[in-house]
N, C-alpha and C positions, 0 to 999 in steps of 0.2 A: 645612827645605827639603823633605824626605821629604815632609811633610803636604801642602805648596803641589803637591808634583808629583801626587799622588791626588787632591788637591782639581782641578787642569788637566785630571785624566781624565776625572773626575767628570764636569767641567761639558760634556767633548767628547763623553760619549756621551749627556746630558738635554738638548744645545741646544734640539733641536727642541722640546722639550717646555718649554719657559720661558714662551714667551706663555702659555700654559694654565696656567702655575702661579702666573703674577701674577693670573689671574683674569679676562683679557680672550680671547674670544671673537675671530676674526677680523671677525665681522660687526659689532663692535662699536667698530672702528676706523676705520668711515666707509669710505667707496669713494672717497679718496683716495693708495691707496696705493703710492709708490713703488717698494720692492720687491718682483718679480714672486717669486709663490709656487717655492719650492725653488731659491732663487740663496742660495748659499751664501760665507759669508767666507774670505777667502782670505789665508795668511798673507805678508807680505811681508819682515820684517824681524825677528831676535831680537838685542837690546840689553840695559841694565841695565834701564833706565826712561824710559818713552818719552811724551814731551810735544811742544805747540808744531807741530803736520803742516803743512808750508806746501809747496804745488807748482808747479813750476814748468815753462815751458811749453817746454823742452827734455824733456821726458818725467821731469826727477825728480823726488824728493821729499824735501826735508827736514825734519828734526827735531832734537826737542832730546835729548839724552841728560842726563838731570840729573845722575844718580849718578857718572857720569865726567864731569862739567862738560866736554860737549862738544857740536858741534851735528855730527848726522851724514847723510849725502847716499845715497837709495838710489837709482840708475842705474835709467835705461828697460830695461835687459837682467837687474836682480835684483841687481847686485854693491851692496856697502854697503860707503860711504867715508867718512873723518873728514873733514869739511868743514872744522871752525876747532875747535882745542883748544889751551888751556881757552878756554873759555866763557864766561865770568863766571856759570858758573850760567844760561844762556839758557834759559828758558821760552819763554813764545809767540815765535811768527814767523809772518810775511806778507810778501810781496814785493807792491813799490810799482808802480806802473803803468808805470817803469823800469825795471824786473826787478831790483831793488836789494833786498836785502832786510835786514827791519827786524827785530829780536829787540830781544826783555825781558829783562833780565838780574837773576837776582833777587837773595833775600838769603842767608843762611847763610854758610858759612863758603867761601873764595872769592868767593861774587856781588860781582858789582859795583852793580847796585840802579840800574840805569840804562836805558834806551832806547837801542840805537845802530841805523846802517845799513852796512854793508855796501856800499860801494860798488864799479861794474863792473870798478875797477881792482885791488879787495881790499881797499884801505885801509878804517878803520873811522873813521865820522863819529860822534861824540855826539849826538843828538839831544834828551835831556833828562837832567842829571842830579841835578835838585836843585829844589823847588819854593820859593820864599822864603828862599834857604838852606839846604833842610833837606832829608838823602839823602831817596829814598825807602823806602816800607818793604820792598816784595821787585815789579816790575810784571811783573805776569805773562801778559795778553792783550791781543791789538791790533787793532782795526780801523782803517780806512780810508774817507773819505768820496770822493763824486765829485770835491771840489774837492782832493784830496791832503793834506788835513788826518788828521790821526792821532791815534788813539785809545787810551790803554791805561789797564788797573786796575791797581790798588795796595794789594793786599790786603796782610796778613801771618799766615801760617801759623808754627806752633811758638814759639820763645823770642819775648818781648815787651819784652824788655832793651835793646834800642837804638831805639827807637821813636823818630822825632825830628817826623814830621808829626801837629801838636794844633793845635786849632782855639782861637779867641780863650780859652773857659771852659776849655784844658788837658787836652780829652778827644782821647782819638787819632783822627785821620783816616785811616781806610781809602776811599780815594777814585778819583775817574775824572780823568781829565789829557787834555787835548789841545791836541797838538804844530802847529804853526798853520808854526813855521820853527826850526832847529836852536837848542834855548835859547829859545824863546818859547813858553811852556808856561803854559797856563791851567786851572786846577782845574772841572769841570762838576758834578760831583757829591760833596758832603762826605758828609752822614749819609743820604742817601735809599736806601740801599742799603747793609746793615751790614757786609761784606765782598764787594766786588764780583770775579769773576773773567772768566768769558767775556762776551765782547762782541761784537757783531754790529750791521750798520747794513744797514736794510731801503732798497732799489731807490727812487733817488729824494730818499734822505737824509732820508725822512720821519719814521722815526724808530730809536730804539736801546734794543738790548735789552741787559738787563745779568742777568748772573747772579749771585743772592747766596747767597754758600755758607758759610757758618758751622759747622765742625766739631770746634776743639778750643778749648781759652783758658775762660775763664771762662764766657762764651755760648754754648759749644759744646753743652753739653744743652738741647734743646730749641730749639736756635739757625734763623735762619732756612735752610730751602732750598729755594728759590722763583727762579723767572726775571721778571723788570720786564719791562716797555717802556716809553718814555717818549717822548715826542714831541719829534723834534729840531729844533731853530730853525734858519733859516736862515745864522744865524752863529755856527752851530757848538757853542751851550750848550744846557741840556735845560731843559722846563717842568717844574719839581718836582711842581708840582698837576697833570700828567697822568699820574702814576704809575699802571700798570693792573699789577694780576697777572695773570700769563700761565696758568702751572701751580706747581704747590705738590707736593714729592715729601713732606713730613708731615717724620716721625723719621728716616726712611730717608735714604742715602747720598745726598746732594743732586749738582744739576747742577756740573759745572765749565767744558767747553767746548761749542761750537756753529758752525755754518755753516747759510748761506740757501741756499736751491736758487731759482733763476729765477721758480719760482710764490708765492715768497714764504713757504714751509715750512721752520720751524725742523728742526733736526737736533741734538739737545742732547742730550748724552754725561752719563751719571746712574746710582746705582744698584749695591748690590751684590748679589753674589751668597749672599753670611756677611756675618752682623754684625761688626759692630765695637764691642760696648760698652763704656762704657756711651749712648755718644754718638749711636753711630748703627746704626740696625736698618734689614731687610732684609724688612719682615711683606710689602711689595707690589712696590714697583719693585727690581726686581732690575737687575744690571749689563748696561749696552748702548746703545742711541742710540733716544732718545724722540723720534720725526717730529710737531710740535704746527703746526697751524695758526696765526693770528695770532693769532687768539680765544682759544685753549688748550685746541683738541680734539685729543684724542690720537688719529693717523691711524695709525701702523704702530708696530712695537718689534722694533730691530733686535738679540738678545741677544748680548755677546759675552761667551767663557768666559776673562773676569779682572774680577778686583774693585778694578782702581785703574781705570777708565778715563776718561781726560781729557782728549780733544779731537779733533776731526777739520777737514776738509777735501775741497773737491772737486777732482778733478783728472782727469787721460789727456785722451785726443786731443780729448773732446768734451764734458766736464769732466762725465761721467756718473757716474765712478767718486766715490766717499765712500772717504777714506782714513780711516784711526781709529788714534789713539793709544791703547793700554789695557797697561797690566803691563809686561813686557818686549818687547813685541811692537808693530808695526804692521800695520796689517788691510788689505784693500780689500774692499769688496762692490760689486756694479755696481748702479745703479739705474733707473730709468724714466723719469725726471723729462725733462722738455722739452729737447732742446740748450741747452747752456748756452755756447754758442761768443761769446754778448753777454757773458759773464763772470757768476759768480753773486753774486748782490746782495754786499755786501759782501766781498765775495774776490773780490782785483784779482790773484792771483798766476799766472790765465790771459791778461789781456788781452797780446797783441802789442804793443800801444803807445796811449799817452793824448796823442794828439795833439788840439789843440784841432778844432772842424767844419770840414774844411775840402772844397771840392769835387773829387770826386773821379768821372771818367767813364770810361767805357769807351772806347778807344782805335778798336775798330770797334761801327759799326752794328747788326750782328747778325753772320752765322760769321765766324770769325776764318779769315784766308789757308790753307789746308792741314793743320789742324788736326782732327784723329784721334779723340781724347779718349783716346789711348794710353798718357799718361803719369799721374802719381799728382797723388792733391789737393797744390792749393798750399797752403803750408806757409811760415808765418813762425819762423825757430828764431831762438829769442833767447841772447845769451850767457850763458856760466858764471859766475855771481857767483865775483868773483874771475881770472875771463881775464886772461891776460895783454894782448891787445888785443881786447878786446871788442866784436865787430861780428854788426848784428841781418841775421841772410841771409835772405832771400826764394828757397824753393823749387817747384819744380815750377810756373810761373807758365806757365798758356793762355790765359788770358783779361788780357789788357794796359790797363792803365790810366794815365793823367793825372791827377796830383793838383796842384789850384794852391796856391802858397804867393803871398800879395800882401804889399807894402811897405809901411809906413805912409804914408797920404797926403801926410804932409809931405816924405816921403822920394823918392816916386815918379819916377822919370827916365821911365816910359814904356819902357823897355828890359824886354827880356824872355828869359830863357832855360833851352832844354830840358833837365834833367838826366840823364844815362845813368849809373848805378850800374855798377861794375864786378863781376869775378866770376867772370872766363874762357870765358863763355858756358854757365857749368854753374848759378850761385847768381846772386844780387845783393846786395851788402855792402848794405844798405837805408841804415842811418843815416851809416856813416864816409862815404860817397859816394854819399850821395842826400839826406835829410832835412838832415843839418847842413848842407851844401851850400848849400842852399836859405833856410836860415837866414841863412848869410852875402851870401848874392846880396840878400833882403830887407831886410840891414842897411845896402847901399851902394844900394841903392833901384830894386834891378831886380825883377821879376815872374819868380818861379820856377817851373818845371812838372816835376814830378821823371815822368821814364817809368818804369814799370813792366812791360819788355818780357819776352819769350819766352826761357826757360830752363827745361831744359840745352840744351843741343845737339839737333836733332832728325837723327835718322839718317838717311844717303842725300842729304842739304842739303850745301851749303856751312855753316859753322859760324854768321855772320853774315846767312844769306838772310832767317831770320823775324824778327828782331830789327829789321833795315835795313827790312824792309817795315814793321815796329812805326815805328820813327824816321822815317822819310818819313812817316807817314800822320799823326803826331803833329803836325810840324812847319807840315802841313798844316790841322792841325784847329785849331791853336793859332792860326794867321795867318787864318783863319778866325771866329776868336773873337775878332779884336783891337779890333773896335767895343764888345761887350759886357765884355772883359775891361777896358778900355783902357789896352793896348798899343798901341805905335807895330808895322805889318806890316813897317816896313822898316827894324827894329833887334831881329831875334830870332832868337839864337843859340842855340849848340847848346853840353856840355859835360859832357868823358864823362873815366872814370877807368879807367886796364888797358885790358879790353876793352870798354870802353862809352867810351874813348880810340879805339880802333878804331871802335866802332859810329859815332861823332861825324866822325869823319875819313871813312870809308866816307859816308855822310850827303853831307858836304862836298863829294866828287868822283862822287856818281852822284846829282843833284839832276836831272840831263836823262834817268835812265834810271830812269822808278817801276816797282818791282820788283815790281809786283800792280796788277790791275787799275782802273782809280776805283769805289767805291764808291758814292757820292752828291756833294753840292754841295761840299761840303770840300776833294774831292781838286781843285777847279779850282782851289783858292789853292796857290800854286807853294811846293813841298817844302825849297828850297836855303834853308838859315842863311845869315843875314849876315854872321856871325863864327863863331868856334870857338876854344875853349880846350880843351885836349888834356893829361890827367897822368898822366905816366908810360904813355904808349898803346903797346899791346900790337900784335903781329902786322902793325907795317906797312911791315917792311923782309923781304926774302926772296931770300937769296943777296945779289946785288950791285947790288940795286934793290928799287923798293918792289912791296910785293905788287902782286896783278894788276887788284885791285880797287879800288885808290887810284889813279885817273885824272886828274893835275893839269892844270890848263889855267888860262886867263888865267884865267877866271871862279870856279877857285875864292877861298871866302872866306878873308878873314885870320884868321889861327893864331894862338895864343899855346900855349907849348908850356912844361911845369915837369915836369922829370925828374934823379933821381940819379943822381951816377957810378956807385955800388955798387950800384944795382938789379940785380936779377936778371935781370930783363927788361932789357936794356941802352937806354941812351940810345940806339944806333943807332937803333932806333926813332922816337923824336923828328928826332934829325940829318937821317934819309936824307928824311925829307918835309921839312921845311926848306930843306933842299939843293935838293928842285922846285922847292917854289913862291919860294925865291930865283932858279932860272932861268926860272920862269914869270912874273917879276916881279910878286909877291903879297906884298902885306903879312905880314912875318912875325916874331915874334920867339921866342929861344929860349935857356930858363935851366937849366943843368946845373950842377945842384948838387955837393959836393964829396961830402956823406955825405946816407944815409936812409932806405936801399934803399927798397923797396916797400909800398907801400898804405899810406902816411903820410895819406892824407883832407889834413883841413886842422887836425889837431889839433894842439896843439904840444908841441914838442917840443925837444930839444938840439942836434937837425941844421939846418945850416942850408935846409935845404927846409923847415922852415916858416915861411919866409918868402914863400912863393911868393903867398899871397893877395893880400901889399899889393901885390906889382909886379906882377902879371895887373890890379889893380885898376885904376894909374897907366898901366898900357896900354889898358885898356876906355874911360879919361878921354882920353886923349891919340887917342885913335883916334875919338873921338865919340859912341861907344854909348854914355856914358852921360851927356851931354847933356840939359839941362832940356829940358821938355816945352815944343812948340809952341805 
């Protein structure tokens, strides 16, 4: 221990001097380099042993802790938490374009030798654990392609006594596997790579690199360590005959993990600082993160002071930061590299969401109604693997958008309607009451348009002013669109959750009063919904009647209304508009459930509110919206 701590000194006070002592020249690293001269590593994390950095786009980061078979979670503010223990022995991890995230679980004593994910509710899903039968040997890295298909190696380090993956002649397979659907697992590469461990998949799916690290066992001396590339087919196997070598680290400590940055530059973790023999020397590449072009020019050399280091990752607000796994510790250094806000090529553990192309416009023209640029960038924060209700919020939002979701043709009613995500006027629950929403309105064969209105609250406003002028202008643009979209104009409704229950209602009763000026030709298509669906709608009772800004009258549309008795937010809310537009005589119905409180979406559940979809449904049929097409 004594030694390891003089040898940590050592390397803290020679970092600087490491590039010069591997023998490279900065000018001889090409003038592509990502990190800017004198940006310094910076420690973030001290654990046992640190693998597996995968981040996440709530500001954390996690990893794997081997040594204590655990995986642990360090907070956007510095704190470090045990995520899931034991572990199975988790090695690599990466979160899936669901923010679910997916861990190796290897072999030894405890590993479980498996692939699982991590889903948004905690539970854990198997995704592969047996190829033909037979465990595997320890899988330890994973990528990710565009299409959600999944990648991991299957190396085997130390004891070689339970070996069970051998190929037809009985020689063992250290191989690559990809997961196509939970249990549907197909082998891509057996001998082309004699121990494969990091894996990475280049912008486009074009192809995949594999890293082959050969360090102890019988082939350990002299054994390969070298990074592949290989050209990936469009369905998801590799061309053996385009095997290219990238770089070659000789005798020295070979690569183990890697990540792409946006321009297509590897980031590969290699290299010690002391030997290890008799297997593996240290005459050149020392310990740190080798930046290689495709080609296999070595562009920068990031040194860090430990001699286990194995893997990294990109992450922070603008995915600039390289997190590093190395020793006990995890690292970040910032770098240069292009915004990586598209997500970097294989590391999906930034994207917001992998929704299929769908269109998606801007709500106004050009300036938006009163709009300052006072408030912070919008910001999609995704849930905590493991939430207890797991909902994707949409923050700081100035710039308002329209995203269409369409039905399948065979499905299509020609009905159409606006979705307002709830949130209290501060967020917007994105997915529990927006996108899934939309999902289901698609499935009964209406045309869904999820809004994306103005939040938080603007100061000095009523809390509802910019949002209703968002909602009007929408409702407008939509009925505007109904030729090109085809949409029927005079079957599209509006349908909001909390306070986007309010925004929907507000909508409903001030259709004759546009809260902003007309912009262009859009605003002459008339702003009032046909219908409205209302869940659990927030703020529209106040004292002994409905707020001031719910104005019912004959003309408004019919309601359909789904609220809990235990909400917090009380059904009074639903009742007391009810109660109008029953004395306004307007179509109205209204279902009060017994249990569910609040913000139930439309998942299901034990309460009986989740049933509210099929009888809102049987109401939209019985009321005509959603009547076949003309």
């Amino acid at each position: 221990m004594l030694r390891t701590v003089y040898r940590v000194r050592a390397l803290c006070c020679l970092i600087g001097a490491l590039v010069a002592a591997a023998g490279w020249s900065p000018a001889a690293l090409g003038d592509e380099r990502p990190i800017a001269p004198g940006t310094r590593l910076r420690e973030e994390a001290l654990v046992a042993f640190t693998e597996g950095p995968a981040w996440h786009a709530t500001g954390n980061v996690y990893f794997s802790d081997i040594a204590n078979n655990r995986i642990m979670r360090r907070d956007r503010n510095g704190g470090l938490h045990v995520f899931r223990s034991p572990s199975g022995r988790t090695n690599g991890n990466l979160f899936d374009p669901q923010g679910r995230l997916i861990s190796c679980e290897g072999g030894g004593p405890e590993g479980n030798r498996r692939v699982t994910r991590t889903e948004l509710d905690g539970t854990l899903t198997v995704l592969a654990n047996s190829y033909e039968g037979k465990k595997f040997n320890s899988p330890n890295d994973l990528a990710i392609d565009s299409q959600g298909r999944i990648y991991f190696s299957d190396p085997r380090y130390g004891s070689r006594t339970d070996i069970e993956q051998l190929d037809a002649e009985g020689r063992e397979v250290e191989g690559v596997y990809r997961i196509d659907a939970p249990g549907k697992v197909s082998r891509i590469i057996t001998h082309e790579a004699d121990r494969p461990n990091g894996l990475a998949i280049s912008a486009g799916d074009k192809y995949l690199y594999v890293v082959d690290n050969v360090n102890d066992g019988p082939r350990g001396l002299g054994g390969n360590r070298k990074l592949w590339c290989f050209d990936l087919r469009p369905d998801g196997t590799v061309d053996p005959a385009s095997r290219r070598l990238v770089f070659d680290w000789g005798t020295d400590r070979g690569p183990d993990g890697m990540a792409l940055d946006q321009e297509g530059r590897l980031y590969v973790t290699a290299g010690f600082n002391f030997p290890n023999p008799p297997v593996e020397t240290n005459a050149r590449y020392k310990a740190g993160v080798y930046i290689l072009s495709h080609d296999g020019q070595l562009l920068q050399f990031i040194p860090v002071p430990a001699d286990m280091i194995t893997n990294c990752t990109f992450g922070g607000d603008d995915l600039r930061t390289l997190y590093i796994t190395a020793g006990h510790r995890l690292w970040s250094i910032r770098t240069t590299a292009p915004d990586q806000a598209g997500g970097a090529a294989g590391q999906t553990n930034a994207a917001p969401e992998q929704a299929a192309e769908r269109l998606t416009l801007n709500v106004w023209p050009g300036d938006v109604p009163g709009e300052k640029g006072q408030i912070g960038a919008e910001n999609l924060r995704l849930p905590e693997p493991g939430a207890a209700r797991p909902v994707k919020r949409y923050e700081n939002v100035s710039q308002p958008t329209l995203t269409l979701y369409q039905p399948a043709a065979e499905l299509d009613t020609g009905a159409a309607v606006v979705v307002c995500p709830g949130g209290g006027y501060n967020i917007l629950a994105w997915d529990l009451e927006g996108t899934e929403v939309a999902e289901w309105l698609n499935s009964i064969g209406v045309t869904a348009i999820v809004l994306k209105y103005r939040v938080p609250r603007r100061a000095d406003l009523p809390k509802h002013l910019a949002p209703l002028q968002d909602a009007q202008r929408a409702l407008s643009v939509v009925r505007s669109k109904a030729a090109e979209w085809k949409i029927d104009p005079r079957r599209i409704g509006i349908l909001g959750f909390s306070a986007g229950g309010h925004l929907s209602a507000a909508a409903c009763t001030n259709f004759d009063q546009r809260q902003y000026e007309p912009v262009d030709a859009a605003d002459q298509a008339s702003c009032r919904p046909d219908f409205a669906v209302l869940v659990y709608p927030a703020y529209l009772n106040e004292g002994e009647g409905l707020s001031p800004e719910i104005r019912v009258t004959e003309q408004t549309p019919p309601i359909f209304f789904a609220h809990a008795g235990d909400d917090r937010i009380g059904p009074e809310n639903s009742i007391a508009l009810y109660l109008a537009l029953k004395k306004a005589k307007v179509p109205a119905e209204l279902h009060v459930y017994a249990s569910g409180g609040h913000g139930f979406g439309l998942r299901p559940s034990e309460h009986p509110c989740s049933t509210w979809p099929e009888s809102c449904e049987r109401w939209l049929r019985s009321q005509g919206w959603l009547k076949a097409r003309e």
